[in-house]
C-alpha positions as CSV (number, residue, x, y, z in Angstrom):
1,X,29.4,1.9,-46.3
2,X,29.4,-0.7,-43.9
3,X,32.5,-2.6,-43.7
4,X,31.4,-6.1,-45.1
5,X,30.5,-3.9,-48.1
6,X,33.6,-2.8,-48.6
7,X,35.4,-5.8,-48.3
8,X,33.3,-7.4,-50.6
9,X,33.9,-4.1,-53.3
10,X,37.7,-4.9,-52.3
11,X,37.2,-8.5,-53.5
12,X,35.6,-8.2,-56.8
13,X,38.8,-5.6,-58.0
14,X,40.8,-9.0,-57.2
15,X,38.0,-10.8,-58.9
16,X,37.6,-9.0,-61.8
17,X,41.8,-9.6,-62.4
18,X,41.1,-13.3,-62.0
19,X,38.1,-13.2,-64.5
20,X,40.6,-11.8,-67.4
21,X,42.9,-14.2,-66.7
22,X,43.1,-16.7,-69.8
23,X,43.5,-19.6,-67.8
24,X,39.8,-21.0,-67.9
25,X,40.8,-22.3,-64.5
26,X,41.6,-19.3,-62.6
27,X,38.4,-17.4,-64.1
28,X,36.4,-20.6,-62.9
29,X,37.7,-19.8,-59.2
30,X,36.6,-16.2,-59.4
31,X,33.6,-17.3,-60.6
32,X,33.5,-19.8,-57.7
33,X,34.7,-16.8,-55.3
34,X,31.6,-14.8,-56.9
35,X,28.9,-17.9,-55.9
36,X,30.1,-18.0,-52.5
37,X,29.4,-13.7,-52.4
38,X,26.1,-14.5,-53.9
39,X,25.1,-17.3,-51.2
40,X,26.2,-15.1,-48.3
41,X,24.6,-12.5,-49.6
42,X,27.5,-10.7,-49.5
43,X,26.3,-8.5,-53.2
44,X,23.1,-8.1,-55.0
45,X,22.7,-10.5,-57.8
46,X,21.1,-8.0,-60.8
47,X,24.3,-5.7,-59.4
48,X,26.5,-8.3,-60.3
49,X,25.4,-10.0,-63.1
50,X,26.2,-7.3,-65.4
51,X,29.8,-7.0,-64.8
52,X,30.0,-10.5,-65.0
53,X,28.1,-10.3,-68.3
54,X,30.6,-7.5,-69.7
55,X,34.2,-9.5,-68.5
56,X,32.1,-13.2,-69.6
57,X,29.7,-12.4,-72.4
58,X,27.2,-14.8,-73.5
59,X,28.2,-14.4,-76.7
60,X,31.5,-16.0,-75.7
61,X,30.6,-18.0,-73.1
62,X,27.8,-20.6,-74.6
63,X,29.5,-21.0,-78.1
64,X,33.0,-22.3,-76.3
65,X,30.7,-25.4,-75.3
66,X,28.9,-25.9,-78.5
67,X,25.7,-24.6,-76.9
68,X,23.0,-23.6,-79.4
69,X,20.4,-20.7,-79.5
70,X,18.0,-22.7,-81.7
71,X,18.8,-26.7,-80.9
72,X,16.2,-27.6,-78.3
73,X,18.4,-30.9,-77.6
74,X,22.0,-32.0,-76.8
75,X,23.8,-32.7,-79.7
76,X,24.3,-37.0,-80.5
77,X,27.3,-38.1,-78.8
78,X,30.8,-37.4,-80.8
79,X,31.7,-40.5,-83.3
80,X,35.0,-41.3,-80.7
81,X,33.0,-41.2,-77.2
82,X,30.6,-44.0,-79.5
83,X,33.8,-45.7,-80.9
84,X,35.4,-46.2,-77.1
85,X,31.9,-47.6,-76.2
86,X,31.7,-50.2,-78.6
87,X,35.0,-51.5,-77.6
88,X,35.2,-51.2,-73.4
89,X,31.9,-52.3,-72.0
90,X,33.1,-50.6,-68.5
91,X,33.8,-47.5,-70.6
92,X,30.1,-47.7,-72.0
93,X,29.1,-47.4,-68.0
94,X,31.4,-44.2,-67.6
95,X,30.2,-42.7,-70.3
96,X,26.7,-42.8,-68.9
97,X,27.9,-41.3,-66.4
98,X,29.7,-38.5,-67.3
99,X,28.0,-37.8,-71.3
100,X,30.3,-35.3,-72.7
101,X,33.7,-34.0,-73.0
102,X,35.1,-32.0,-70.4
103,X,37.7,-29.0,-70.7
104,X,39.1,-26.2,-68.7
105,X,36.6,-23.9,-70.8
106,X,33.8,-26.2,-69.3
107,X,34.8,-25.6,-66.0
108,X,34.6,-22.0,-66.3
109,X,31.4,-21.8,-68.6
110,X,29.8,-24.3,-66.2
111,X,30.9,-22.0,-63.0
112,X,29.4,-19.5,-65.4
113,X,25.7,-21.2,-65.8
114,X,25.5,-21.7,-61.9
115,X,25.6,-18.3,-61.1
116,X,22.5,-17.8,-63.3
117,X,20.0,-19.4,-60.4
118,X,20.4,-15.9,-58.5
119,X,18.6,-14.6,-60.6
120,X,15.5,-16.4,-59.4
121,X,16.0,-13.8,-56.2
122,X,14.9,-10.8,-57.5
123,X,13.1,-11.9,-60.6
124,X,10.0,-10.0,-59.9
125,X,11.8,-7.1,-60.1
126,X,13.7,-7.4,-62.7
127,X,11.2,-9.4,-64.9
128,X,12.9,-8.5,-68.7
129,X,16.6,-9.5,-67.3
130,X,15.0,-12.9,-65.6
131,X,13.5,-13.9,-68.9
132,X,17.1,-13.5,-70.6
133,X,18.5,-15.9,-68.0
134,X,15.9,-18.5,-68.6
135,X,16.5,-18.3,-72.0
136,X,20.8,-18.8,-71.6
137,X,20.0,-21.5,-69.3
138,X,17.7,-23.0,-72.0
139,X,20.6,-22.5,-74.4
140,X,23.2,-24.1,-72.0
141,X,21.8,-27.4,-72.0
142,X,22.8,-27.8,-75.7
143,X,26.2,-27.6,-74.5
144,X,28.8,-30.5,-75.7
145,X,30.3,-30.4,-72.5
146,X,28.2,-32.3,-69.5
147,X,29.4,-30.2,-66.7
148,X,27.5,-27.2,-68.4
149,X,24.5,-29.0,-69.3
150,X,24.4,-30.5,-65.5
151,X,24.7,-26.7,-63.9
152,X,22.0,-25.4,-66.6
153,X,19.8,-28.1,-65.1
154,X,20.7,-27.8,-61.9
155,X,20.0,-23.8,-62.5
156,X,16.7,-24.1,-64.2
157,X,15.8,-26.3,-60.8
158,X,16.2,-23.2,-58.6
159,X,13.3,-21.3,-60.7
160,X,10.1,-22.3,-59.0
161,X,7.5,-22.9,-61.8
162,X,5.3,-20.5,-60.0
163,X,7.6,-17.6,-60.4
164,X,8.1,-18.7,-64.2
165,X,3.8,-18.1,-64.4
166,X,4.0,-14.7,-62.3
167,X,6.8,-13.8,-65.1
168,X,4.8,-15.1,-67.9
169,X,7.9,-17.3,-68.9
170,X,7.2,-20.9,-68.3
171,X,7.8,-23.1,-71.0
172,X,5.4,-26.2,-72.0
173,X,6.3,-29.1,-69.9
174,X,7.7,-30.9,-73.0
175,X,10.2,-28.2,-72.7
176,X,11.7,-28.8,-69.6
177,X,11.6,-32.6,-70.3
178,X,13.1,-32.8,-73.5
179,X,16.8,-32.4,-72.9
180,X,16.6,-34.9,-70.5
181,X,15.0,-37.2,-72.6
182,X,17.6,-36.0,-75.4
183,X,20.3,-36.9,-73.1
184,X,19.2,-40.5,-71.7
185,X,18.9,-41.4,-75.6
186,X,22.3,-40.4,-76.2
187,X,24.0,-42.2,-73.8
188,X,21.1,-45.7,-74.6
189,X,22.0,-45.2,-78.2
190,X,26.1,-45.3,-77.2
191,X,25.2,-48.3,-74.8
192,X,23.3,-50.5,-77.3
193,X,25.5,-49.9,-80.1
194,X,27.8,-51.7,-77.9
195,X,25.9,-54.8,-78.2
């Protein structure tokens, strides 16, 4: 085993203490630890992804944000992001901006999400596990929180359409425009409602 190898083994024992840790915050920095691994090519992807998958399920991961299975959309925005609109015209402009509540969970579920664009690496391979990452990205832009919904889209950006065809997984185009258009009429609808 070459040595980078092993350091990189070394690391992920350290890592995998940081991901059980119940501060969302010092699971998010493992998970950050994890991306920078992943862009140096320091592990394999498909390797890793299950062990993330076993310490961070899905299961628990998406529903901590509010993200749906079967809601193609985000949710409307909450009654009190609206009700600070209507009252602070420069808040109306922030929320634009930011669309969503933000919490230490997001953080984490949001470092989460980004790690899902290495999967577009060896995709051909591994053709059944890159179809279940499309499909939690799809399901992470329902998320309440904006930071997950920005890394799902960011995410979903790193899969070529091409490879989606060779995999037989591309959505319609409506698809992969309708949580953006979901999102822009949240945040018009919390901006007019302020006039």
């Amino acid at each position: 085993m070459s040595s980078a190898a092993g350091q990189c083994l070394e690391l992920l024992g350290a890592l995998q203490d940081s991901l059980k840790d119940p501060h969302p915050g010092v699971a998010a920095l493992a998970l950050a630890a994890l991306d920078e691994l992943l862009q140096q090519d320091g592990l394999d992807f498909y390797k890793a992804w299950p062990w993330v998958a076993r310490m961070l399920p899905p299961s628990k991961m998406l529903p901590a944000v509010g993200a749906s299975e079967t809601q193609p959309a985000r949710p409307a925005a909450a009654d009190s992001d609206v009700s600070v609109v209507q009252h602070d015209p420069a808040a109306a402009y922030a929320f634009v901006g930011t669309a969503g509540r933000h919490s230490g969970v997001g953080v984490l579920v949001a470092g989460w999400v980004r790690l899902l664009r290495f999967g577009v690496l060896d995709a051909l391979v591994m053709p059944e596990v890159a179809a279940a990452l499309m499909q939690l990205l799809w399901m992470a832009t329902t998320a309440q929180e904006a930071q997950v919904r920005a890394a799902a889209y960011a995410s979903l950006a790193a899969w070529p359409p091409t490879l989606l065809v060779q995999l037989d997984i591309l959505q319609p185009a409506a698809a992969y425009l309708a949580p953006l258009a979901a999102e822009a009429a949240a945040a018009a609808a919390a901006v007019m409602s302020n006039h």
